[in-house]
Backbone as CSV, one residue per row, in Angstrom:
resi,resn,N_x,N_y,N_z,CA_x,CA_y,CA_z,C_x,C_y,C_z
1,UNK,-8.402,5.717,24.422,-8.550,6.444,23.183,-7.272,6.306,22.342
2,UNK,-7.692,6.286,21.135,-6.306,5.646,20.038,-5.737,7.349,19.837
3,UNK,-4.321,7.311,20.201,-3.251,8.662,19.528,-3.106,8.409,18.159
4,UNK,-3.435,9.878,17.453,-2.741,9.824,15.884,-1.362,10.330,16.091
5,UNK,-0.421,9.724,15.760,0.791,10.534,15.752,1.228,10.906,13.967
6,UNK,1.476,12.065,13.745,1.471,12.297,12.249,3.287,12.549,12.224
7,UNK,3.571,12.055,11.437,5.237,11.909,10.971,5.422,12.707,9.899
8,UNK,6.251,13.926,10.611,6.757,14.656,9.969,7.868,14.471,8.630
9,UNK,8.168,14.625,7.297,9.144,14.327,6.903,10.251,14.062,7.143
10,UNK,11.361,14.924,7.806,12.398,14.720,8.518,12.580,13.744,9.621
11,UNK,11.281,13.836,10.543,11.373,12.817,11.376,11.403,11.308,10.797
12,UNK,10.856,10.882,9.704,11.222,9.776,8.755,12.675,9.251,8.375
13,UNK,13.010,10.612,7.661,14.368,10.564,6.893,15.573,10.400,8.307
14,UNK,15.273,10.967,9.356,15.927,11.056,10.565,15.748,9.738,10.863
15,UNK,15.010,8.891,11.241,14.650,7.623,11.771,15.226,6.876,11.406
16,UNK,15.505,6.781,9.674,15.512,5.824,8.882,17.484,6.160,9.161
17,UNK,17.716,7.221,8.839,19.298,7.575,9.127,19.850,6.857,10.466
18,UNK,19.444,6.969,11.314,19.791,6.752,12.688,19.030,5.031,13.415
19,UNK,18.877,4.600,12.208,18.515,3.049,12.286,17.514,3.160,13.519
20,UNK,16.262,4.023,13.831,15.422,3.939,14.812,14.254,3.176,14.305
21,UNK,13.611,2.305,15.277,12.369,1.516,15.011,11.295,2.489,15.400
22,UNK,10.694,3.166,14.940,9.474,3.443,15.009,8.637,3.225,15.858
23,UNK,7.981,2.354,15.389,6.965,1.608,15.834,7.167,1.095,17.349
24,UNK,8.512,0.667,17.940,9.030,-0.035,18.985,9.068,0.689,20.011
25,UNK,10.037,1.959,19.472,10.024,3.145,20.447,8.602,3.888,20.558
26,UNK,7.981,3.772,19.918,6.325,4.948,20.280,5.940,3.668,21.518
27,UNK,6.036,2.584,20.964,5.319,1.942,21.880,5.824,1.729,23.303
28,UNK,6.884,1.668,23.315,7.618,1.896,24.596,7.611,3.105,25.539
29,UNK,7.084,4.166,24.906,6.906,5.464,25.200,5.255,5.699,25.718
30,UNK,4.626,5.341,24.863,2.966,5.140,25.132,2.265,4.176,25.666
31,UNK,1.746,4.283,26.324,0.637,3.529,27.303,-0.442,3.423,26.920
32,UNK,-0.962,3.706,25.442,-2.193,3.692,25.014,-2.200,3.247,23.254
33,UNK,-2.992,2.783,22.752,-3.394,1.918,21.231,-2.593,3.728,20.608
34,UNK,-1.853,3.482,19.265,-1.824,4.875,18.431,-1.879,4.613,16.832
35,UNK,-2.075,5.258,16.062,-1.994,5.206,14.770,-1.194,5.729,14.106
36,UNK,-0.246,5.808,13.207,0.891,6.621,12.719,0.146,6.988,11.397
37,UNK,0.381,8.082,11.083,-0.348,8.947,9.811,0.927,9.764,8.994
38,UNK,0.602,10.085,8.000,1.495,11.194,7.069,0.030,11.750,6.189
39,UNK,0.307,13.191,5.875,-0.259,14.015,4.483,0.476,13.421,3.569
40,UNK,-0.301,13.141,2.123,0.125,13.137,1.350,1.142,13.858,0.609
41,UNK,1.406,15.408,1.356,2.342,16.233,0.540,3.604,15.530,1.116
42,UNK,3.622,14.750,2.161,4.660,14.074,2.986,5.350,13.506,2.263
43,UNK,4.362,12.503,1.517,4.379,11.504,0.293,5.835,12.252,-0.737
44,UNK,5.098,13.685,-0.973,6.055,14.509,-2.450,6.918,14.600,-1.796
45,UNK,6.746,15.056,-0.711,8.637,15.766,-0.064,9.629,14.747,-0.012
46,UNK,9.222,13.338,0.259,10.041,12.230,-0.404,10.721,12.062,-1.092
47,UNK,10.078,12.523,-2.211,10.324,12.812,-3.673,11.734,13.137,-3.765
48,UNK,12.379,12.167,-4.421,14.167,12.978,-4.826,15.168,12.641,-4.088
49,UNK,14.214,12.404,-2.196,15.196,12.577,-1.120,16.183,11.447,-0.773
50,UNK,17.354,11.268,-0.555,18.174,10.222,0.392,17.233,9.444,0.554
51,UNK,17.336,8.118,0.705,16.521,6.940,1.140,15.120,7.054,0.335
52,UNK,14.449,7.834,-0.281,12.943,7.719,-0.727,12.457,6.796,-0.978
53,UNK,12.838,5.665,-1.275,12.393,4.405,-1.973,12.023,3.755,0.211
54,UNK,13.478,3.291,0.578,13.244,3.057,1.988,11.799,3.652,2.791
55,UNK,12.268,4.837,2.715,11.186,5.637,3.141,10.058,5.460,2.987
56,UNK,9.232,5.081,1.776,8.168,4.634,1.050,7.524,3.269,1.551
57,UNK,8.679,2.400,1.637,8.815,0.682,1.946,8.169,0.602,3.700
58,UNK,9.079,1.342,4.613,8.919,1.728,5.763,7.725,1.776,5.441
59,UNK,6.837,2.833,5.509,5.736,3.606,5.943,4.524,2.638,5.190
60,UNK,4.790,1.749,4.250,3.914,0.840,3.491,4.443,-0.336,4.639
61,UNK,5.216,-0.455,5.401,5.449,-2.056,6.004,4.260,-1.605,7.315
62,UNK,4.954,-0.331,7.929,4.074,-0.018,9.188,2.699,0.449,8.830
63,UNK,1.933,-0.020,7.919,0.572,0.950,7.508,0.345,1.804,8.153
64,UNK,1.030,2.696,7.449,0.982,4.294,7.757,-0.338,5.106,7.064
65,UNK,-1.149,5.707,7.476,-2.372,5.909,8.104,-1.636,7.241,6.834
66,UNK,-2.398,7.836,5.630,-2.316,8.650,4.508,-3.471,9.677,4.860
67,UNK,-3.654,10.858,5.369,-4.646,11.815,5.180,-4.068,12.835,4.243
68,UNK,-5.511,12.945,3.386,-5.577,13.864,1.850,-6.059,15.059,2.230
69,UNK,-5.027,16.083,1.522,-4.694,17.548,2.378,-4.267,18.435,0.989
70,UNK,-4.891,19.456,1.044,-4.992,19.965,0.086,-3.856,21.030,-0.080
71,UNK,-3.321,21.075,1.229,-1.787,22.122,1.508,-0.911,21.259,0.580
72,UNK,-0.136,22.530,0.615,1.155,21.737,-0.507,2.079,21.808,0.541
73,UNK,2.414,21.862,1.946,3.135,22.359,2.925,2.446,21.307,4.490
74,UNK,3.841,20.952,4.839,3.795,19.899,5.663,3.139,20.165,7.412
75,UNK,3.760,21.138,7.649,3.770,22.287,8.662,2.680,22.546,8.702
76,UNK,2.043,23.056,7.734,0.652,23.822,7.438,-0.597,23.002,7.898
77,UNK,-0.357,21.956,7.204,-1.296,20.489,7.463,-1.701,20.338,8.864
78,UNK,-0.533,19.946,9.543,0.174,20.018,10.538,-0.710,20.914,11.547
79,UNK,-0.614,21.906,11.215,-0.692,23.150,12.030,-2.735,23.301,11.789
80,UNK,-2.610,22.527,10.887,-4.723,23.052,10.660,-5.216,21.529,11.359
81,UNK,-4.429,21.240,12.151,-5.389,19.362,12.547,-5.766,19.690,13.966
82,UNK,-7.000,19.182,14.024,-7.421,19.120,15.414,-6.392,18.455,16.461
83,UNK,-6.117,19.224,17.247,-5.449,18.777,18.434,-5.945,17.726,19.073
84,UNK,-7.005,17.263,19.370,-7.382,16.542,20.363,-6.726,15.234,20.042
85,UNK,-6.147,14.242,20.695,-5.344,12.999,20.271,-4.835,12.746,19.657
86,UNK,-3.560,14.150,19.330,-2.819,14.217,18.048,-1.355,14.300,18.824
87,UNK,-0.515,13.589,18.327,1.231,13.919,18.506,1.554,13.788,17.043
88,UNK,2.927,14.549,17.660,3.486,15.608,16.195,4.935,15.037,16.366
89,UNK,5.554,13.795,15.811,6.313,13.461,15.816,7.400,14.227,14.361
90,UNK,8.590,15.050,14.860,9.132,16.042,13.782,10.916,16.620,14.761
91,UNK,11.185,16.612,13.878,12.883,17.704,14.333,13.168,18.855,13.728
92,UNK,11.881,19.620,13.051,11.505,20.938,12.964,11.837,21.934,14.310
93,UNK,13.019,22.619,14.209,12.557,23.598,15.346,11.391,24.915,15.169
94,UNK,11.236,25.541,13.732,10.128,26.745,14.331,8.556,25.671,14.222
95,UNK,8.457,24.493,13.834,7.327,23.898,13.779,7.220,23.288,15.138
96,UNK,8.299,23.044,16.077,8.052,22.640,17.489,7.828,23.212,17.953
97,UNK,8.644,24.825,18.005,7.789,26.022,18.532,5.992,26.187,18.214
98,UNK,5.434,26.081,17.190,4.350,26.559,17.025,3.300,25.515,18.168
99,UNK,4.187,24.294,17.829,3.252,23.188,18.414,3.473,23.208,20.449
100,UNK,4.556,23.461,20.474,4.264,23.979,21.775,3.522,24.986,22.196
101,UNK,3.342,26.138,21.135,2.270,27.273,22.301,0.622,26.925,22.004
102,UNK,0.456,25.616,20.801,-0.768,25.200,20.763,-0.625,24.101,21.708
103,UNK,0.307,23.600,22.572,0.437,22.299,23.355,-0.206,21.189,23.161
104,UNK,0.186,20.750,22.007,0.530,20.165,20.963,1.601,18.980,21.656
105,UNK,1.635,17.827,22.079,3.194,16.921,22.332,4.017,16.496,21.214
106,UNK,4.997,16.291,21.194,5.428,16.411,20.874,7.064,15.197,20.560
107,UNK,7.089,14.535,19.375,7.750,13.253,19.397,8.756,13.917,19.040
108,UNK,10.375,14.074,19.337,11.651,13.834,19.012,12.719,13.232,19.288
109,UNK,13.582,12.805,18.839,14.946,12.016,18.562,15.559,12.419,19.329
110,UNK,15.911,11.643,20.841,17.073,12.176,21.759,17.830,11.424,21.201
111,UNK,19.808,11.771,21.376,20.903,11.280,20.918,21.230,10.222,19.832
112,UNK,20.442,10.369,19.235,20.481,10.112,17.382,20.025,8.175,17.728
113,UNK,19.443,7.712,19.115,18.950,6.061,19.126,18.124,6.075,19.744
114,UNK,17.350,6.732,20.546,15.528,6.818,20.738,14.758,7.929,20.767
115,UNK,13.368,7.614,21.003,12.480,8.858,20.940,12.164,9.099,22.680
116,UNK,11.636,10.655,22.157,11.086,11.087,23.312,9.745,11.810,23.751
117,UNK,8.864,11.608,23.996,7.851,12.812,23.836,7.992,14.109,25.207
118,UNK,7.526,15.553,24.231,8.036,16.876,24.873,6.742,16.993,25.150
């Protein structure tokens, strides 16, 4: 069964800071086909930020998987998606909290050069 993993904003801007491959590390981590996704509000929070243009380029090189969400709030999105074959790749701490007591897994950045799932 294919994993959606949905990429949190920060976890982007974090990635892209800390020269992490994406794509290299999920796969090294997973044992199974996955899809990488963002909400479109993902898209806005871009907007303005350090790297945005990068950011944009990235996520258009890795066809990043766009679901249309009517939240204006990343978290929120986030927080209303069916669990079933979903990872929540993010360096949100109260949004890791939430996603742990829905057990929810969970993708983050050990020592600023790979990922990990919680």
């Amino acid at each position: 069964m294919v994993k959606n993993i949905i990429l949190d904003t920060n976890f982007i801007l974090d990635c892209i800071k800390f020269k992490i491959d994406i794509k290299s590390e999920i796969s090294r981590i997973l044992d199974e086909n996955f899809i990488l996704s963002i909400f479109t509000v993902t898209k806005r929070e871009l907007h303005n930020k350090k790297n945005e243009n990068l950011a944009l380029q990235l996520l258009e090189k890795m066809n990043v998987n766009i679901i249309d969400t009517s939240s204006h709030n990343v978290d929120s999105a986030i927080l209303s998606l069916d669990n079933n074959n979903t990872i929540v790749a993010t360096a949100d701490k109260k949004l890791k909290e939430k996603l742990k007591n829905r057990n929810i897994p969970i993708l983050v950045i050990r020592e600023k050069k790979h990922l990990k799932l919680v």
